[in-house]
TORTI-49733 format. One line per field, with one value per residue (C-alpha): residue number from 1; x, y, z. Coordinates in pm, whole numbers, plus 32768, in hexadecimal, padded with zeros to 4 digits. Each point is the difference from the previous one (the first is absolute). Last residue first. Example, Ala and Ser with C-alpha at 12.3 -4.5 7.8 and 13.67 -1.06 7.14 Angstrom:
2
nuti: (2 / 1)
u: (8557 / 7F77)
v: (7F96 / 7EA8)
w: (82CA / 8042)
//
This chain:
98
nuti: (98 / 97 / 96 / 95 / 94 / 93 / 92 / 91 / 90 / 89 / 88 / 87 / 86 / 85 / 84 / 83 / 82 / 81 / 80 / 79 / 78 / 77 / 76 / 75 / 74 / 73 / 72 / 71 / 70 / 69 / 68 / 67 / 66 / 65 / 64 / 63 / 62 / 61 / 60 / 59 / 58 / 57 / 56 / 55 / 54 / 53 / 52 / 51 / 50 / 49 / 48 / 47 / 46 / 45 / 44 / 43 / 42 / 41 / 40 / 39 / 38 / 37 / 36 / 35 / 34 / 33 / 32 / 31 / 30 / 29 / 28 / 27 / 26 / 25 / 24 / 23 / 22 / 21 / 20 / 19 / 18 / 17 / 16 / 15 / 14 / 13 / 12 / 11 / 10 / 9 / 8 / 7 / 6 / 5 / 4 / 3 / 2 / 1)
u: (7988 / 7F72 / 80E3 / 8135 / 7F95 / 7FE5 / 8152 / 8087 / 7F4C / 80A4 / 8132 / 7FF9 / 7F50 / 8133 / 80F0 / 7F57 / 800C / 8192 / 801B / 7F61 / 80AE / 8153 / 7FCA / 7F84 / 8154 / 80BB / 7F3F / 808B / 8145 / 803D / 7F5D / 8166 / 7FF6 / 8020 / 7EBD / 7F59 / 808F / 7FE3 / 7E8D / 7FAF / 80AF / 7F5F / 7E81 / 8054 / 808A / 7EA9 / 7FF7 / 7EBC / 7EFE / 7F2B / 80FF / 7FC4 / 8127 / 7FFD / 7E76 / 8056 / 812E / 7F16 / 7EDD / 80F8 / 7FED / 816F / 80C2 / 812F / 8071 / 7E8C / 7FBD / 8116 / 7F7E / 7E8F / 808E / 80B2 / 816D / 80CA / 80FD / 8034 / 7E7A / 7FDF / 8128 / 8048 / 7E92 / 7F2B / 80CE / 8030 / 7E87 / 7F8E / 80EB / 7F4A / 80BF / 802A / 7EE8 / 8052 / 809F / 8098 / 80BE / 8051 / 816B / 8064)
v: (8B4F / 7EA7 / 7F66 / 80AE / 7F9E / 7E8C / 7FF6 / 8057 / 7F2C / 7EED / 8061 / 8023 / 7E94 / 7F88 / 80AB / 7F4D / 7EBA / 802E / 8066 / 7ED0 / 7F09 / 8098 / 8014 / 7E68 / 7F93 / 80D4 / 7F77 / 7EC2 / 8043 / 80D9 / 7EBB / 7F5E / 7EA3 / 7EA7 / 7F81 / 7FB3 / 811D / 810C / 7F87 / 8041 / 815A / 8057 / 7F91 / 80C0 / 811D / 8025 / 7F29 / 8061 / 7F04 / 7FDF / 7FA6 / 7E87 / 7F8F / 80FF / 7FA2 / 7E97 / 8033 / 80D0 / 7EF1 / 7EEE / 808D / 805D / 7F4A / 8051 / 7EB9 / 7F50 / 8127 / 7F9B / 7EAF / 804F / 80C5 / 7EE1 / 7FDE / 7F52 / 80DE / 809C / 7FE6 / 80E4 / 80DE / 80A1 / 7FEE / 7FC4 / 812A / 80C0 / 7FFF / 807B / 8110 / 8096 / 8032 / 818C / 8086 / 8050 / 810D / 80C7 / 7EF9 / 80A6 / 804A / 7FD4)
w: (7A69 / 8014 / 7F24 / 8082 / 817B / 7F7C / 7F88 / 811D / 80FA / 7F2D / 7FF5 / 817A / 8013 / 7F34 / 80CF / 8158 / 7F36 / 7FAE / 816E / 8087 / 7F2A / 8043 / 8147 / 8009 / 7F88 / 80C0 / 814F / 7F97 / 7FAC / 8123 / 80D8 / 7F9F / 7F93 / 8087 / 7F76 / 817E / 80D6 / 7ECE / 7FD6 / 815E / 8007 / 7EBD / 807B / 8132 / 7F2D / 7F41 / 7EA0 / 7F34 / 7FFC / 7EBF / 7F16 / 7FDD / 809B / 811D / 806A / 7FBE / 8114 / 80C8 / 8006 / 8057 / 8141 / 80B5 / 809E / 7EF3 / 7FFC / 7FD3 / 7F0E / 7F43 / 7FFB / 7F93 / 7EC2 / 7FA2 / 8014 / 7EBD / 8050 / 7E9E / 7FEF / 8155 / 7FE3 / 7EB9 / 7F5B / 8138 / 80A6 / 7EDE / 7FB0 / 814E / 7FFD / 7EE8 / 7ECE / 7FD9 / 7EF9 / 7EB8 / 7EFA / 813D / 80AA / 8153 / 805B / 8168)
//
């Protein structure tokens, strides 16, 4: 998997609202209803402040008729492009202060 390097990976929470949940015409609250899971963790996915574990990915595999690779993909590349950012970051503050 290649990571974008000039900007972040899109966050799994926008691909599903933008390539599942509009296409569908399926509210946040509906998945969720599928899923059995809180509406909370749907929200929390949608806005970016939920990551997607493999339960989450196994759920929303079931329910979208996808793979839970793709999902847990998704959220990898997200993770490791903040964990290089942070890295950079920690970086360039070392240089500053030495």
């Amino acid at each position: 998997m290649r990571l974008p390097t000039h900007r972040a990976p899109t966050l799994p929470g926008e691909i599903l609202l933008e390539e599942w949940l509009k296409p569908m015409k399926l509210t946040q609250l509906g998945l969720a209803q599928k899923m059995g899971v809180d509406i909370q963790l749907v929200n929390g996915i949608v806005k970016g402040r939920r990551s997607v574990t493999a339960k989450t990915a196994l759920l929303l595999a079931k329910v979208l008729k996808t793979s839970p690779e793709f999902w847990l993909n998704s959220q990898m590349a997200v993770d490791l492009w903040q964990a290089q950012q942070e890295l950079k970051d920690d970086r360039h503050s070392r240089r500053k202060s030495a």
